[in-house]
N, CA, C and O atoms as CSV, one atom per row, in Angstrom:
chain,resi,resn,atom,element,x,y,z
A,1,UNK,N,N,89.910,44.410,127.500
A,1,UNK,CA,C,90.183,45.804,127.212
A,1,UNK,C,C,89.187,46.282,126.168
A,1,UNK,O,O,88.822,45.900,125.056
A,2,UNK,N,N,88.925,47.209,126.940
A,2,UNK,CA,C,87.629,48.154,125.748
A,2,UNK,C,C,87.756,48.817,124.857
A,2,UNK,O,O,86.951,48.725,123.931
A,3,UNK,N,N,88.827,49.736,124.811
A,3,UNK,CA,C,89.861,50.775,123.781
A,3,UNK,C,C,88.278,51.714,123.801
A,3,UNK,O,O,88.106,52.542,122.907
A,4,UNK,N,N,87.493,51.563,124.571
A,4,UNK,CA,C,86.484,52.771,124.007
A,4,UNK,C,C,85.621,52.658,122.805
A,4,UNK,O,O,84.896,53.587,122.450
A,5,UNK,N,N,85.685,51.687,122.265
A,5,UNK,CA,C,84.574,51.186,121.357
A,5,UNK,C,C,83.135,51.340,121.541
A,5,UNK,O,O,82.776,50.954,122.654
A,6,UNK,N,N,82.203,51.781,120.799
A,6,UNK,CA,C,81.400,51.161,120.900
A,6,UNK,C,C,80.614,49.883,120.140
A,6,UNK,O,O,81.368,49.320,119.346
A,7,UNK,N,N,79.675,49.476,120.188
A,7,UNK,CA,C,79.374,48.347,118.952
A,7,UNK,C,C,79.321,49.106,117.709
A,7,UNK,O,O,78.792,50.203,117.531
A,8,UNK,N,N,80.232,48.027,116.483
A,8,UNK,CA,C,79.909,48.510,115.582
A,8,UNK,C,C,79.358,47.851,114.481
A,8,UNK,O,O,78.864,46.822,114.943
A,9,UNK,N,N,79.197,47.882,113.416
A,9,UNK,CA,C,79.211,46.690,112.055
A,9,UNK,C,C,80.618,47.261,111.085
A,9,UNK,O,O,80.677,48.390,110.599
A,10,UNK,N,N,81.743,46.149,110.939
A,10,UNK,CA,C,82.796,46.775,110.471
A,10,UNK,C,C,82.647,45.474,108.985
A,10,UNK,O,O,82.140,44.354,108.922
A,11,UNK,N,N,83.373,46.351,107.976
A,11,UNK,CA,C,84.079,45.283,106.624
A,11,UNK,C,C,85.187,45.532,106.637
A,11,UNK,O,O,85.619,46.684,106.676
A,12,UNK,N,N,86.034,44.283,106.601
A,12,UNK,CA,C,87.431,44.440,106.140
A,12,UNK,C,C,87.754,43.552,104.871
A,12,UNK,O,O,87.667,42.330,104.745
A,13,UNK,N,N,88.126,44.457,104.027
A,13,UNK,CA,C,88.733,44.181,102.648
A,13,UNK,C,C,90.359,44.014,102.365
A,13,UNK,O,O,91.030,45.046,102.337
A,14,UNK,N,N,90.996,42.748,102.159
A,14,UNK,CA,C,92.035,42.651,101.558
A,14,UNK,C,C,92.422,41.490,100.792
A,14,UNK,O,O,92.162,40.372,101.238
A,15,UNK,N,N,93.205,41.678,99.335
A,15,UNK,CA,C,92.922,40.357,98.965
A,15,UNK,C,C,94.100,39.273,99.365
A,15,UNK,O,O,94.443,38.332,98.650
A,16,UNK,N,N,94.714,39.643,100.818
A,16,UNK,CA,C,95.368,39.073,101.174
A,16,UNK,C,C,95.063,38.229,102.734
A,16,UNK,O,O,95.077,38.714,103.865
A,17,UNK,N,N,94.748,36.580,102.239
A,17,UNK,CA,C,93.752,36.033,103.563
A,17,UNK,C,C,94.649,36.355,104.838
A,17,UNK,O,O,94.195,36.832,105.879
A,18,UNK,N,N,95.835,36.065,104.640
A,18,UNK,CA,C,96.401,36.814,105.981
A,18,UNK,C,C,95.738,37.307,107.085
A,18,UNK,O,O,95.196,36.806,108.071
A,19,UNK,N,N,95.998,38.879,106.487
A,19,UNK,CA,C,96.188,40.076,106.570
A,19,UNK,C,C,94.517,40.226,106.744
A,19,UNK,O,O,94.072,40.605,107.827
A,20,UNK,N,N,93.958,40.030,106.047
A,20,UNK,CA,C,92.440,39.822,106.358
A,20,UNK,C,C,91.837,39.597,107.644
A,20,UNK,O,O,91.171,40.199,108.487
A,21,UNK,N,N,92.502,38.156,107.371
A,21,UNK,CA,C,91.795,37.178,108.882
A,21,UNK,C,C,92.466,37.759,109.666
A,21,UNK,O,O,91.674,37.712,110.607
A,22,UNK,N,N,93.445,38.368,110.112
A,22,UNK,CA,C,94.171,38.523,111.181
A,22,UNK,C,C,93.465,40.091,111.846
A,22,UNK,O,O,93.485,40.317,113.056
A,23,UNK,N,N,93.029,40.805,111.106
A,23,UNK,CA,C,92.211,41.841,111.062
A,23,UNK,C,C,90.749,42.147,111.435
A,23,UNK,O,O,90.199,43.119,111.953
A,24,UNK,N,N,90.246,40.725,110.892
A,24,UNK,CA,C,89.087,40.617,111.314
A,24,UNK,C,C,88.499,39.888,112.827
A,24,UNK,O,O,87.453,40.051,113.456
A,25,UNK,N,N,89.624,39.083,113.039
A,25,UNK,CA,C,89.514,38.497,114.688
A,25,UNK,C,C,89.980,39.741,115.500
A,25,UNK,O,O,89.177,40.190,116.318
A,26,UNK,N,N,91.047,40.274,115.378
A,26,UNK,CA,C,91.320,41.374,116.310
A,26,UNK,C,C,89.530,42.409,116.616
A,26,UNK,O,O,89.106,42.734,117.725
A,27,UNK,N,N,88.784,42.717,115.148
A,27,UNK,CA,C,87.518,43.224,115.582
A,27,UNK,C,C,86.609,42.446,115.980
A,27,UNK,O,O,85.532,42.926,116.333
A,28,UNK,N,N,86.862,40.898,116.018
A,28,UNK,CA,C,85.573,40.265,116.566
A,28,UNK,C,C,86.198,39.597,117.956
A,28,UNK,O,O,85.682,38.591,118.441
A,29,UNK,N,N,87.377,40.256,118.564
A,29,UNK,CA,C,87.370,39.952,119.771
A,29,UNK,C,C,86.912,41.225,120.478
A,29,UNK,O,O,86.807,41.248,121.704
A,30,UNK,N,N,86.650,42.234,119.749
A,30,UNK,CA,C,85.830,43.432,120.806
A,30,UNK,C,C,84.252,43.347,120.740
A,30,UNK,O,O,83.554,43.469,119.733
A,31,UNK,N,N,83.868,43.121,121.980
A,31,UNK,CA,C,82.708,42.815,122.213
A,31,UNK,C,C,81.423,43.421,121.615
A,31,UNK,O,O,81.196,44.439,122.268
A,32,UNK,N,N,80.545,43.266,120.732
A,32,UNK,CA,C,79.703,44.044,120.611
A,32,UNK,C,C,79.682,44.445,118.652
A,32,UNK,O,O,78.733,44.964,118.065
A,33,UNK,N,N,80.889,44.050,118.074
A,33,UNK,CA,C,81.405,43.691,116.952
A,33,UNK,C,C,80.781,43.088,115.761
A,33,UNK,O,O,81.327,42.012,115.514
A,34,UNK,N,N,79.780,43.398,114.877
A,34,UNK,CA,C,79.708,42.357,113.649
A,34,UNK,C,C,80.652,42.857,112.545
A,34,UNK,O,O,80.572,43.952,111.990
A,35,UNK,N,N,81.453,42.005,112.334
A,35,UNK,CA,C,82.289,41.953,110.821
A,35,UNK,C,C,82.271,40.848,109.920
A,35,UNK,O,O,82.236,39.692,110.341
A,36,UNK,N,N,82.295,41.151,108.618
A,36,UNK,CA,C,81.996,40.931,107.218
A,36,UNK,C,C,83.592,41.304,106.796
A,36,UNK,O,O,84.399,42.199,107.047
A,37,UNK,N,N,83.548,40.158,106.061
A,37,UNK,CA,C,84.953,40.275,105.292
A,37,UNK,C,C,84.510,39.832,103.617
A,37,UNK,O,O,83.620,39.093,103.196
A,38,UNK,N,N,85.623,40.689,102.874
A,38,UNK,CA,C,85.226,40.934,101.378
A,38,UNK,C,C,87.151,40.596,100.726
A,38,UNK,O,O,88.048,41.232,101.280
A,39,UNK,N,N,87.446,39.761,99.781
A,39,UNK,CA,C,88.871,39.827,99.268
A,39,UNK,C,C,89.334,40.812,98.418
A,39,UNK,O,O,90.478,41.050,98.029
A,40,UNK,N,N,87.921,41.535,98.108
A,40,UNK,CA,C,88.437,42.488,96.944
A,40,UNK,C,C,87.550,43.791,96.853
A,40,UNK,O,O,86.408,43.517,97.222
A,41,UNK,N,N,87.689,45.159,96.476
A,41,UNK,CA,C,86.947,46.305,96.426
A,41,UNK,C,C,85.632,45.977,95.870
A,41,UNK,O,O,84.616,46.350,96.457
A,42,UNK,N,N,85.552,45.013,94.304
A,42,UNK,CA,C,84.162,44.775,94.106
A,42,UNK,C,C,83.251,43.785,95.039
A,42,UNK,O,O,82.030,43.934,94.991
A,43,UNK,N,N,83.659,43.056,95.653
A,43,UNK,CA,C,82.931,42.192,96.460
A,43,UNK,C,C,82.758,43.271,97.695
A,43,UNK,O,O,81.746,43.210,98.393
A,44,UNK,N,N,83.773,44.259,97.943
A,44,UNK,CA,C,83.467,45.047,98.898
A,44,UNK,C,C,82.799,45.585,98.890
A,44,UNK,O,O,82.360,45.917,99.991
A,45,UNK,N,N,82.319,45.990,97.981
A,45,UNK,CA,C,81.454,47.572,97.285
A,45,UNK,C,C,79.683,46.164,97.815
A,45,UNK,O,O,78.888,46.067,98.750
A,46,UNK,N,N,79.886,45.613,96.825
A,46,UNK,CA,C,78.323,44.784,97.129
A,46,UNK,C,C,78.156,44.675,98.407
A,46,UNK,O,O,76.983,44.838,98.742
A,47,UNK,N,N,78.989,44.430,99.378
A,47,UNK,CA,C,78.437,44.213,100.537
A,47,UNK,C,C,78.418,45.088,101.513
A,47,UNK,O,O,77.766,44.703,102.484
A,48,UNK,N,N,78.887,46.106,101.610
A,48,UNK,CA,C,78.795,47.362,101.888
A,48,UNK,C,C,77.279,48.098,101.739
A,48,UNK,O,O,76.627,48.646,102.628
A,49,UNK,N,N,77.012,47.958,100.607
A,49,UNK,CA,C,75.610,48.172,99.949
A,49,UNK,C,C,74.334,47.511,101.187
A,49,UNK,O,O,73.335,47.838,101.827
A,50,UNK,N,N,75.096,46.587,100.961
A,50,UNK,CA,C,73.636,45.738,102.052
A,50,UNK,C,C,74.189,45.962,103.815
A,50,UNK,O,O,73.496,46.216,104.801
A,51,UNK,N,N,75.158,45.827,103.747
A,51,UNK,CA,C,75.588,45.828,105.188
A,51,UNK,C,C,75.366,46.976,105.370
A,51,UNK,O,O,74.537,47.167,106.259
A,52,UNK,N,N,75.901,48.172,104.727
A,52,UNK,CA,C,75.726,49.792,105.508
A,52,UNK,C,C,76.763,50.034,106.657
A,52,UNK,O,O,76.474,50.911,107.470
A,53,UNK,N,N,77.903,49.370,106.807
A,53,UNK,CA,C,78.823,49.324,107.620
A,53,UNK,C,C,78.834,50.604,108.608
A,53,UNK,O,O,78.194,51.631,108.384
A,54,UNK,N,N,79.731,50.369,109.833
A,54,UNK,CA,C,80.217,51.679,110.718
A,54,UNK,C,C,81.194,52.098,110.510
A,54,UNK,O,O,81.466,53.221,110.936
A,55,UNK,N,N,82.345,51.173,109.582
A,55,UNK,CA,C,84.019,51.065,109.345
A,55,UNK,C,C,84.242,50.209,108.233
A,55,UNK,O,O,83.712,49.121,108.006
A,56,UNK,N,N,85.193,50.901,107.484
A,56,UNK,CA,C,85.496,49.830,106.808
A,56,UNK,C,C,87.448,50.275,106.798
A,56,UNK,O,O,88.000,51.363,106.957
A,57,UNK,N,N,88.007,48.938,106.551
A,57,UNK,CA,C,88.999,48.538,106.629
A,57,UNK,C,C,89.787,48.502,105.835
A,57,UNK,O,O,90.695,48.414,106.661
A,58,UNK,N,N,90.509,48.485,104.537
A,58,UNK,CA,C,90.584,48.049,103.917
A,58,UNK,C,C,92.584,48.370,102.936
A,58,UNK,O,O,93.417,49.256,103.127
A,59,UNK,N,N,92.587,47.235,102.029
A,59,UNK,CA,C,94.077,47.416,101.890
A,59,UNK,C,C,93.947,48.533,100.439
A,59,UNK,O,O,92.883,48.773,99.868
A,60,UNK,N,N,95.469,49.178,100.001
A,60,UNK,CA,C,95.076,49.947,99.557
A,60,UNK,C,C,95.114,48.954,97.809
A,60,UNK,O,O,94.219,48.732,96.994
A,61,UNK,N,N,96.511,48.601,97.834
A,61,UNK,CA,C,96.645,47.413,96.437
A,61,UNK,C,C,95.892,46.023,96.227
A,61,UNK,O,O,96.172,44.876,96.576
A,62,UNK,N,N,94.739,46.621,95.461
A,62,UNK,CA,C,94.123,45.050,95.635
A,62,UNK,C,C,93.476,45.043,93.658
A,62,UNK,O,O,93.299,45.971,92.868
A,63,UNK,N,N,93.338,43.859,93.554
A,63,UNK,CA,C,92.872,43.845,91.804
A,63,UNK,C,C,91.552,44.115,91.794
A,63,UNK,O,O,90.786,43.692,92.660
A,64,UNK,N,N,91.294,44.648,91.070
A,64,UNK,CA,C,90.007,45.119,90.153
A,64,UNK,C,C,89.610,46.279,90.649
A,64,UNK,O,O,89.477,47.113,89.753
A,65,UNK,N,N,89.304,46.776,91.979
A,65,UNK,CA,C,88.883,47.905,92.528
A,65,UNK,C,C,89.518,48.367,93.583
A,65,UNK,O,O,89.109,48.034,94.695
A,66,UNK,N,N,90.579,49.177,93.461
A,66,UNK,CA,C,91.647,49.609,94.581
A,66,UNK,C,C,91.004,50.088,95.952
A,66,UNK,O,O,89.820,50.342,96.178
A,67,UNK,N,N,91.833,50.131,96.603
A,67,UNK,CA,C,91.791,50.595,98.372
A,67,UNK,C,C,90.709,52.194,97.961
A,67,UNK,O,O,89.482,52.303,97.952
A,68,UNK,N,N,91.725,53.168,97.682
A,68,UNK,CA,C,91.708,54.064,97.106
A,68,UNK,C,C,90.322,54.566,96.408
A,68,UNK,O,O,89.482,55.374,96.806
A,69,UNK,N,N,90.407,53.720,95.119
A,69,UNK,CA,C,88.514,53.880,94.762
A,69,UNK,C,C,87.538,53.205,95.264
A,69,UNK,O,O,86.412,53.608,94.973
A,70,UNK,N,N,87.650,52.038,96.123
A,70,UNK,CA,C,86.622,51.793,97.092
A,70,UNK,C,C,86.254,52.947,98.078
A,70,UNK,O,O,85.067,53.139,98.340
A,71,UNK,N,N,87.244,53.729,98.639
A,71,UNK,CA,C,86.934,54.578,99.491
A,71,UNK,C,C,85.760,55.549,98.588
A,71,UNK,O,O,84.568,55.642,98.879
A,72,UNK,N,N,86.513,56.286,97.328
A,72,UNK,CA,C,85.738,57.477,96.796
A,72,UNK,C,C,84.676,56.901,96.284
A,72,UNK,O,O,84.024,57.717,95.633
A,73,UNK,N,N,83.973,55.282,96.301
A,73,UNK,CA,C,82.838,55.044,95.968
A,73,UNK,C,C,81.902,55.264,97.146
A,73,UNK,O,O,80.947,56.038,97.203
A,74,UNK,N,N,82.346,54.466,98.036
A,74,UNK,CA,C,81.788,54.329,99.419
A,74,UNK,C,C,81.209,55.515,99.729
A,74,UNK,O,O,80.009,55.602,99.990
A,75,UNK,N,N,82.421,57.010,99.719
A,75,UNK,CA,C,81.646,57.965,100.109
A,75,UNK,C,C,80.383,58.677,99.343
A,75,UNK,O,O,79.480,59.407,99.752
A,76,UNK,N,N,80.654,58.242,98.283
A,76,UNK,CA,C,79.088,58.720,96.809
A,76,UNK,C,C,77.744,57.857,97.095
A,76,UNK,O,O,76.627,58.040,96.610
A,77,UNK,N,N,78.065,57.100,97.799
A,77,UNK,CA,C,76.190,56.285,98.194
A,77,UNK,C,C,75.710,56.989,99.221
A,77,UNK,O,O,76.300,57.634,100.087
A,78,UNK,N,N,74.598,56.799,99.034
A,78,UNK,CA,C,74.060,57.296,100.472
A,78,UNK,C,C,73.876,56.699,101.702
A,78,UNK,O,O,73.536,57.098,102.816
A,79,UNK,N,N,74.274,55.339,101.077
A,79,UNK,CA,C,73.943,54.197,102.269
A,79,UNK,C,C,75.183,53.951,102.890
A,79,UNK,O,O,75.061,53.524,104.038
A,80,UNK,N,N,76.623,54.120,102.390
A,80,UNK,CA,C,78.144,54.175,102.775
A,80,UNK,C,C,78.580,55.322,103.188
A,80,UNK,O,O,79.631,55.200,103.817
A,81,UNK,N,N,78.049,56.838,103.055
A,81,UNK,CA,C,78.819,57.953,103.077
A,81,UNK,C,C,79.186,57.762,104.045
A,81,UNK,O,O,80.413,57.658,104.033
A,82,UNK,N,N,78.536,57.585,105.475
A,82,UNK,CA,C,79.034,57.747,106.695
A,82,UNK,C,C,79.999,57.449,107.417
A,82,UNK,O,O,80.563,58.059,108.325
A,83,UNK,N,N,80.199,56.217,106.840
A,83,UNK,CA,C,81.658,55.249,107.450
A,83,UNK,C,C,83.009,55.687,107.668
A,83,UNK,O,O,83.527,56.698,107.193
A,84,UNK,N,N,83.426,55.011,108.273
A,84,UNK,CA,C,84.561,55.743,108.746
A,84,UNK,C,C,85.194,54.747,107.919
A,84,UNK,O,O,84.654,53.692,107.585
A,85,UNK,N,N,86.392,55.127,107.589
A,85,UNK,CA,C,87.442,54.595,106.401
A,85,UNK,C,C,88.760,54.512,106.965
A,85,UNK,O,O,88.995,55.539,107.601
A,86,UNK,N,N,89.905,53.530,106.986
A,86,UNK,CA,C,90.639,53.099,106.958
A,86,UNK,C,C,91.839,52.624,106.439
A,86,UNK,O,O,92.228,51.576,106.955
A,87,UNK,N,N,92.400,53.010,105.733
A,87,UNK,CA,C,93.030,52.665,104.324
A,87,UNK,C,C,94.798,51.799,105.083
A,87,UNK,O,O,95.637,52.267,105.853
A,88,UNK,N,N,94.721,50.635,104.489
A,88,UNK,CA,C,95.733,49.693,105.123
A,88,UNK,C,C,96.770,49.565,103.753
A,88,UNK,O,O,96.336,49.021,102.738
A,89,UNK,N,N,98.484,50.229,103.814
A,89,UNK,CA,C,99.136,50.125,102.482
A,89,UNK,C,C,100.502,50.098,103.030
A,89,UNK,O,O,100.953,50.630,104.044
A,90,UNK,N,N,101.224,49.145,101.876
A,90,UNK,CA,C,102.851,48.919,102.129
A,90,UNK,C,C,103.539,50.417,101.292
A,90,UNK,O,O,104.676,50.887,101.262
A,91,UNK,N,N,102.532,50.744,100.817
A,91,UNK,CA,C,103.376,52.211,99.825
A,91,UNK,C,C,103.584,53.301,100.902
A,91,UNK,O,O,103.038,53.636,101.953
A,92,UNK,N,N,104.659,53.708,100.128
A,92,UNK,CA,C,105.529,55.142,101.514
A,92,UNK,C,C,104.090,56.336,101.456
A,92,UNK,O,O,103.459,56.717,100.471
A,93,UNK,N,N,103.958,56.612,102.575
A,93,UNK,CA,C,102.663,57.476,103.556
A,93,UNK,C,C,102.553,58.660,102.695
A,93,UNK,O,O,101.556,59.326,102.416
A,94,UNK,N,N,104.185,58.830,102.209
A,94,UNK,CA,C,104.266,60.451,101.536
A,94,UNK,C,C,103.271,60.792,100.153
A,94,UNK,O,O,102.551,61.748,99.864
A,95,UNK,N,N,103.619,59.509,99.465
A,95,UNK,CA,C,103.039,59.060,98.019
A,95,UNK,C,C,101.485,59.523,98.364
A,95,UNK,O,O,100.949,60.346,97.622
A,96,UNK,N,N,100.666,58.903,99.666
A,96,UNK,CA,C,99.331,58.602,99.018
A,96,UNK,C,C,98.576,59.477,100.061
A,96,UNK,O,O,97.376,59.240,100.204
A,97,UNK,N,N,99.117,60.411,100.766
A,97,UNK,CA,C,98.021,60.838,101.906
A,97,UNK,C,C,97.082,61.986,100.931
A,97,UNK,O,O,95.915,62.028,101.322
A,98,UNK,N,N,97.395,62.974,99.671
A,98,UNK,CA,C,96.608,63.776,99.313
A,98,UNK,C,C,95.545,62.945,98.184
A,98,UNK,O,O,94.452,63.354,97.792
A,99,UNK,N,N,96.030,62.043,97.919
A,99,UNK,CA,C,95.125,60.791,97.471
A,99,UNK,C,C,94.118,60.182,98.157
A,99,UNK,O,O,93.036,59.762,97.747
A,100,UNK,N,N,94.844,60.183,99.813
A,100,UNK,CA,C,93.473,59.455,100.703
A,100,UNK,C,C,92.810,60.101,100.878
A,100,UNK,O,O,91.661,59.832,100.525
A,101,UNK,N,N,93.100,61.462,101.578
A,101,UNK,CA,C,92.245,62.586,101.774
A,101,UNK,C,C,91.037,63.480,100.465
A,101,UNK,O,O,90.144,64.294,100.702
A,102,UNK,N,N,91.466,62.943,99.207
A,102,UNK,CA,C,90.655,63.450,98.294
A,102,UNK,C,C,89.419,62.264,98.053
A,102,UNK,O,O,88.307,62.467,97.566
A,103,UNK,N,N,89.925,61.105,98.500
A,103,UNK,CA,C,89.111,60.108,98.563
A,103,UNK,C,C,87.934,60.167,99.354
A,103,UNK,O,O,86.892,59.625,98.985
A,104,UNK,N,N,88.054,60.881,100.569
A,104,UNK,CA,C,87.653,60.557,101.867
A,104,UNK,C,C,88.032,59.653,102.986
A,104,UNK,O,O,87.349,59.643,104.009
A,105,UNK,N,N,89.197,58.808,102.841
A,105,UNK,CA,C,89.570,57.793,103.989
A,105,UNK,C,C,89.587,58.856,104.814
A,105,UNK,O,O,89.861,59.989,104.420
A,106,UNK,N,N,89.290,58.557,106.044
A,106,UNK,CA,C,89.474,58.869,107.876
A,106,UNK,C,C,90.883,58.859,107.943
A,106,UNK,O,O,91.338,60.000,108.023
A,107,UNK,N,N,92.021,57.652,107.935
A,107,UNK,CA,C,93.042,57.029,108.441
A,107,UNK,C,C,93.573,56.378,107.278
A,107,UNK,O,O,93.021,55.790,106.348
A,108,UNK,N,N,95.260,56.719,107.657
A,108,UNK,CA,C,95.991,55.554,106.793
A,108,UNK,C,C,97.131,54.728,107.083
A,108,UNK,O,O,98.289,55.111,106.912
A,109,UNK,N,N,96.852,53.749,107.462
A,109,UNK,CA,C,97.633,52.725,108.180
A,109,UNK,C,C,98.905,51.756,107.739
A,109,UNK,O,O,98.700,50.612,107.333
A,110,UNK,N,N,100.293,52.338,107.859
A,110,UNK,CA,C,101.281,51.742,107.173
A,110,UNK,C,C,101.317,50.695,107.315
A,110,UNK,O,O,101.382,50.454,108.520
A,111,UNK,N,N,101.313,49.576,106.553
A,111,UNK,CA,C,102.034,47.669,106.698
A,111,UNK,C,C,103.384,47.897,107.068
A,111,UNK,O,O,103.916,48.952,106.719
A,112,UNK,N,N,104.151,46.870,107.871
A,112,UNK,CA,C,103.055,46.121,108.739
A,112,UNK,C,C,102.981,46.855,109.641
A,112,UNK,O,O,103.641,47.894,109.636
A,113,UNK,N,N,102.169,46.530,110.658
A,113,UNK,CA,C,101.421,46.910,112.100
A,113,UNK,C,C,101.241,45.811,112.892
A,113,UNK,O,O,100.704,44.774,112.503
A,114,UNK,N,N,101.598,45.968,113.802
A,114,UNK,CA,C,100.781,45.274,114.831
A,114,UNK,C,C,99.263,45.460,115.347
A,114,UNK,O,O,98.488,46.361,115.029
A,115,UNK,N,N,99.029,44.353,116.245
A,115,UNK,CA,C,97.613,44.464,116.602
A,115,UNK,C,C,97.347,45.508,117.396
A,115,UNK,O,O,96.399,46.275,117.222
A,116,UNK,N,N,98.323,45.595,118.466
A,116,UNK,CA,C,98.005,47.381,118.953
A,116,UNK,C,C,97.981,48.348,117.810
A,116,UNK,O,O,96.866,48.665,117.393
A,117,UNK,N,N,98.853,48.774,117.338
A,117,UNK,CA,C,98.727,49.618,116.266
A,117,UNK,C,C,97.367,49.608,115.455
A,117,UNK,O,O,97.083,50.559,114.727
A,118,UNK,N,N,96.765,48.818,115.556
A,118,UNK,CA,C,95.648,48.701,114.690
A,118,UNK,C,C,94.341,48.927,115.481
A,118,UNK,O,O,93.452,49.662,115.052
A,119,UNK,N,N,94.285,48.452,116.322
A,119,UNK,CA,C,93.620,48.918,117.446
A,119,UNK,C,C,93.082,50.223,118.061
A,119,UNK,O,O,91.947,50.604,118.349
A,120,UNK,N,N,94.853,51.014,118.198
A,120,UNK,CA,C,94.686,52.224,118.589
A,120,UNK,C,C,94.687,52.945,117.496
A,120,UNK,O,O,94.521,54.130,117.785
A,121,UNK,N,N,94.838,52.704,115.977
A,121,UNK,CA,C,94.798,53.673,115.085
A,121,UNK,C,C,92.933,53.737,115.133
A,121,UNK,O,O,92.274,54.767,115.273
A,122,UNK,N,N,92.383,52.315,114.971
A,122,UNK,CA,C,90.591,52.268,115.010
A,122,UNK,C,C,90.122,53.374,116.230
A,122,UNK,O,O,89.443,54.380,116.027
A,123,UNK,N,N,90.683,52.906,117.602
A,123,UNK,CA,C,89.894,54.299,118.348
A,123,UNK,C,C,90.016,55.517,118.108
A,123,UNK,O,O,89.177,56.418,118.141
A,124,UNK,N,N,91.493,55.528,117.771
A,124,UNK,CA,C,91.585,57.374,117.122
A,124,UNK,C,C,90.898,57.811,116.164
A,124,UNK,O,O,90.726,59.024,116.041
A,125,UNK,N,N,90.208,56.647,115.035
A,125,UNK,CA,C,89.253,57.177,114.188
A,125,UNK,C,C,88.154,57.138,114.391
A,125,UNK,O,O,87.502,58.003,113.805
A,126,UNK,N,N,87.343,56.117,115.331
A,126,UNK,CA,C,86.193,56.886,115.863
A,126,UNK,C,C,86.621,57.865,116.972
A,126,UNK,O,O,86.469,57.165,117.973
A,127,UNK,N,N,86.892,58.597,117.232
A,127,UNK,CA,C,87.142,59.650,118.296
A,127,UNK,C,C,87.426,61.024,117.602
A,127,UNK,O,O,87.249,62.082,118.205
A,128,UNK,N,N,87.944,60.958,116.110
A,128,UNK,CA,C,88.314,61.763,115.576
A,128,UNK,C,C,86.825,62.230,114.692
A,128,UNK,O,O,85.884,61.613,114.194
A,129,UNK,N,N,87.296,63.916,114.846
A,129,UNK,CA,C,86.173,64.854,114.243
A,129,UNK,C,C,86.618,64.428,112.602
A,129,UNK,O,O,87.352,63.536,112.177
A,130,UNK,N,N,85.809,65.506,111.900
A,130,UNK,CA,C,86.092,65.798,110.336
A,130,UNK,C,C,86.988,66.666,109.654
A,130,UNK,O,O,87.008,67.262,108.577
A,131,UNK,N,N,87.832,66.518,110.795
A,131,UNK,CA,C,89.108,67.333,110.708
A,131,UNK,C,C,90.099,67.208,109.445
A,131,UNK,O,O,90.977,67.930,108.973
A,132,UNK,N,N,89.464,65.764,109.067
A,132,UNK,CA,C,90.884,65.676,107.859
A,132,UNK,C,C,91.410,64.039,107.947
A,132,UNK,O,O,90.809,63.148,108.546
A,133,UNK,N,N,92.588,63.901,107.251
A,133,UNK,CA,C,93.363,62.601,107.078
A,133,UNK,C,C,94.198,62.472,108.192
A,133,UNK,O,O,95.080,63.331,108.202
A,134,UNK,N,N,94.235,61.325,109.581
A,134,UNK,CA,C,94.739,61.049,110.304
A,134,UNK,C,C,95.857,60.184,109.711
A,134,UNK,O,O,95.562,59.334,108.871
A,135,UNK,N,N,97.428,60.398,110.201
A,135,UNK,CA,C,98.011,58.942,109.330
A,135,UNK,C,C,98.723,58.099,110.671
A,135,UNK,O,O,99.643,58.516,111.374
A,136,UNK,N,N,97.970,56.737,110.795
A,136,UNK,CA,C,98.142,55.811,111.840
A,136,UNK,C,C,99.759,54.952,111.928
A,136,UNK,O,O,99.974,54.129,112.819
C-alpha cells in the first residue's frame, strides 16, 4: 500500500525508544523512504541541519528541547523552514493546538495511535495546503 507518498527524507524525534522505533519502521516500510531518528529536540535540531528533512515527526514532551520549540526552531532556518511538521502528544488537543499553530507544526497527533492513524494522519499532511493546524 502506497497511501500516496512520495519519496521522502523524514526525522523522527522521541525520547521514548518505543514510540520512536515503532514510528520509524512504519516510514521505512514505505518505499522510497530515508529516515533518521534523533531521542531528543537537541540532537534533533543538529540533524535536521544536515539532513534538511521532508517531515519531521516528533513527540511533544521531551527534555531539553520540547516538541513544541523544535518545531518554532525548525521553521527559523532556512534549511528546515519547509518541512512539514508533526507534533506527536499525550496532552488533551484542547491545551496545545494555538501553541502548535503559532509554532508552525502542520499536524497534531494524539497518543496513542495506531499505525493506520499515523499513516493516514502523514498523507493528510502532505496533501494538505497552508491552510493552518490539521489535528490527526
Amino acid at each position: 500500500m502506497s497511501y500516496g507518498f512520495k519519496s521522502t527524507s523524514d526525522l523522527v524525534v522521541d525520547d521514548d525508544d518505543a514510540v520512536r522505533g515503532l514510528v520509524a519502521v512504519l516510514f521505512r516500510g514505505m518505499p522510497g523512504y530515508d529516515v533518521k531518528e534523533a531521542g531528543d529536540g537537541l540532537q534533533a535540531a543538529r540533524i535536521a541541519e544536515e539532513m534538511r528533512p521532508d517531515a519531521v515527526v516528533t513527540d511533544y514532551s521531551m527534555p531539553g528541547l520540547n516538541g513544541i520549540d523544535l518545531c518554532r526552531y525548525l521553521r527559523a532556518q532556512p534549511e528546515t523552514c519547509h518541512a512539514k511538521l508533526l507534533l506527536m502528544t499525550a496532552m488533551p488537543l484542547t491545551n496545545l493546538r494555538s501553541t502548535a499553530l503559532a509554532a508552525g507544526v502542520d499536524v497534531v497527533l494524539a497518543k496513542p495511535f495506531t499505525a493506520m492513524s499515523m499513516l493516514n494522519t502523514v498523507e493528510k499532511m502532505f496533501r494538505k495546503g497552508p491552510s493552518g493546524l490539521a489535528v490527526g
